[in-house]
N, C-alpha and C positions, 0 to 999 in steps of 0.2 A: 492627577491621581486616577481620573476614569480612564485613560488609555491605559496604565497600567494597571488595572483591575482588568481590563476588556484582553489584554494580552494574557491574563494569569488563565484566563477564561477558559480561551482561546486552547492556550496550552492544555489544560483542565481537559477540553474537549477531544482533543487529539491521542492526546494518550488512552484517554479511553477508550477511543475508538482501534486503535492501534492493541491495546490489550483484549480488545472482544474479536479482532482478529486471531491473533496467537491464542484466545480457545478455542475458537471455532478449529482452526489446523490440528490442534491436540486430539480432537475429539473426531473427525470425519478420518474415513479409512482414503488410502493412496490411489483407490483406483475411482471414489469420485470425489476428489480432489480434481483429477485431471481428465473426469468423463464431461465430454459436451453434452449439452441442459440446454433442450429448446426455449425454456422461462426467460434465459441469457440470452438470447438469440444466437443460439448453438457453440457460445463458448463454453469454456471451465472456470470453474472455481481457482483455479491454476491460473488462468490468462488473467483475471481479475486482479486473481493476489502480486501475481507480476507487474503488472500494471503498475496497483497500488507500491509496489515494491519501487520501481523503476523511478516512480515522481520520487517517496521519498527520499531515496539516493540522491538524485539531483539538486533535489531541496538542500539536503544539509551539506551538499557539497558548493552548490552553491553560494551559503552564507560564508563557509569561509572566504572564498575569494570572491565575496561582495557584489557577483554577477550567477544570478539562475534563469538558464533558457530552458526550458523544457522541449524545446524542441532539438538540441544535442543531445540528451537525454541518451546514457546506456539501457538498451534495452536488455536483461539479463532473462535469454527464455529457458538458462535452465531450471529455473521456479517453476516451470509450463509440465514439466515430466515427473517429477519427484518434490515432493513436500518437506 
């Protein structure tokens, strides 16, 4: 029973995380979305959200067919220019 509490958790954690994403996008305008921020070490908010984009792709393509490398990983940069 504690792995599947630890997994609801889990889940619990991700979506939230995944929803204060999608405000954050709602709410920032498109040109600093995709302005380099030396706080980042001179990426965007765009190479981040890609990023983040990219893994979870992989993720849940992964579970389907029961194998995730994240090192094939589509990297999708049209996230990087428009929000």
């Amino acid at each position: 029973m504690k792995k599947n509490n630890s997994l609801i958790s889990l889940i619990k954690i991700n979506k939230k995380s995944l929803e204060d994403v999608l405000d954050l996008l709602d709410k920032i305008e498109n040109e600093t979305y995709c302005k380099s921020l030396k706080i980042i070490d001179d990426n965007s908010i765009a190479m981040h959200f890609r990023h983040i984009h990219d893994f979870w792709n992989c993720f849940l393509k992964g579970i389907k067919s029961k194998k995730i490398n994240y090192n094939l990983r589509q990297r999708n940069q049209v996230f990087e220019n428009d929000k």
